[in-house]
N, C-alpha and C positions, 0 to 999 in steps of 0.2 A: 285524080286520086284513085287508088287499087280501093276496091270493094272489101278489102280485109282491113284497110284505115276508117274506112268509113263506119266498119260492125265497131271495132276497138273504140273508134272515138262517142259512138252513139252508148255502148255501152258506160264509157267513163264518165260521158254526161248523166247519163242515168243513175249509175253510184253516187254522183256527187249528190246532186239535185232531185232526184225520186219520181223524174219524169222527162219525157224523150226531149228533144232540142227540138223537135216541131212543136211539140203541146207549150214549150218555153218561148215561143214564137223567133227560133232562128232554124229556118229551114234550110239554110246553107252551111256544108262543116267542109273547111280546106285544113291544110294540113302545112304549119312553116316549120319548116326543117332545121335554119339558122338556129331558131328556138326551140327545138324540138318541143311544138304544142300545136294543139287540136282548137283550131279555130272554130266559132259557131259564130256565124251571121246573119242579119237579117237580109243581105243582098251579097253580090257580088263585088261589088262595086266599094261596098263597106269592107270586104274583107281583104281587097286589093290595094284598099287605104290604108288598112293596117300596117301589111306588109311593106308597104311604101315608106308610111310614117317610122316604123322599124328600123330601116335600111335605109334613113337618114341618120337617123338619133344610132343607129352601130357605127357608120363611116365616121361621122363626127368622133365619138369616143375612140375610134378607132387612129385615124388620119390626122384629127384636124388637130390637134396641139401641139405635135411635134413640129413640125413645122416653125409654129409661133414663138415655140421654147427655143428654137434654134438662130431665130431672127435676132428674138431679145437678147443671147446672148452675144452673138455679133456686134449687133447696134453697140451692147454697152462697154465690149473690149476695144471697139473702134472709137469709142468717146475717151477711153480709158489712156490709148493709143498716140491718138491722132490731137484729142481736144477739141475739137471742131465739130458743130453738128451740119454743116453742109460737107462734110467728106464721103465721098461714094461709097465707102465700109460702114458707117453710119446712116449715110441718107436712102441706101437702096435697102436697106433691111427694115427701115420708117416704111418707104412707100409700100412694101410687103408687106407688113403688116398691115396698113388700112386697105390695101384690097384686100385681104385675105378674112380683115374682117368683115369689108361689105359681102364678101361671101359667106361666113357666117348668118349675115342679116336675111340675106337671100334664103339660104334652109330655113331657119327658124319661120321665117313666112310661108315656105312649101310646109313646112312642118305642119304650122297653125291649120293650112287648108286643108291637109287631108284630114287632119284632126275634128272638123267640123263635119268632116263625110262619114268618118265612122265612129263619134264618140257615143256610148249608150246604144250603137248598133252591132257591138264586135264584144263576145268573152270569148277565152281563151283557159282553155287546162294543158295544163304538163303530160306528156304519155313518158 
């Protein structure tokens, strides 16, 4: 992080709260960009969880429903169709979807752990 992120973001903490981000015991300030905000953490490691945890919960909002939205429409014009639920227009857009959920299930458990590495160790202000 440039040494001019660092004065801006030390400063901002200072406006907000009436005292530096060391004396508030977070001696570490990274900078995420997606978000444009000034992280303060009490580790590295906390503020790398953040980011992580972030950059789940974005993809998701991002990525993951279209998808799903596209399945279920398939699935239900293939039933609508065909009538049949063992029909490949029907049964391949089924088994898409329950992996795509156990993918779902997967994030949400990376989710949960990084969540546990930096919750109460990570704020964040807006620049």
């Amino acid at each position: 992080m440039e040494e001019k992120d660092v004065i801006a973001a030390k400063e901002l903490f200072e406006l907000r709260y009436g005292m530096t981000p060391e004396e508030y015991g977070y001696p570490v300030i990274d900078v995420y960009k997606k978000q444009r905000v000034y992280l303060y953490a009490e580790s590295e490691e906390a503020a790398a969880a953040y980011k992580k945890g972030q950059n789940i919960i974005r993809w998701v909002l991002v990525w993951y429903l279209w998808p799903v939205i596209a399945a279920v429409v398939v699935s239900f014009i293939g039933m609508l169709k065909f009538q049949a639920i063992l029909h490949p227009v029907v049964l391949i857009p089924m088994i898409f979807i329950a992996v795509w959920f156990a993918l779902f299930m997967f994030l949400w458990y990376k989710l949960r752990c990084v969540e546990k590495i930096h919750k109460g160790r990570v704020t964040w202000l807006n620049y």
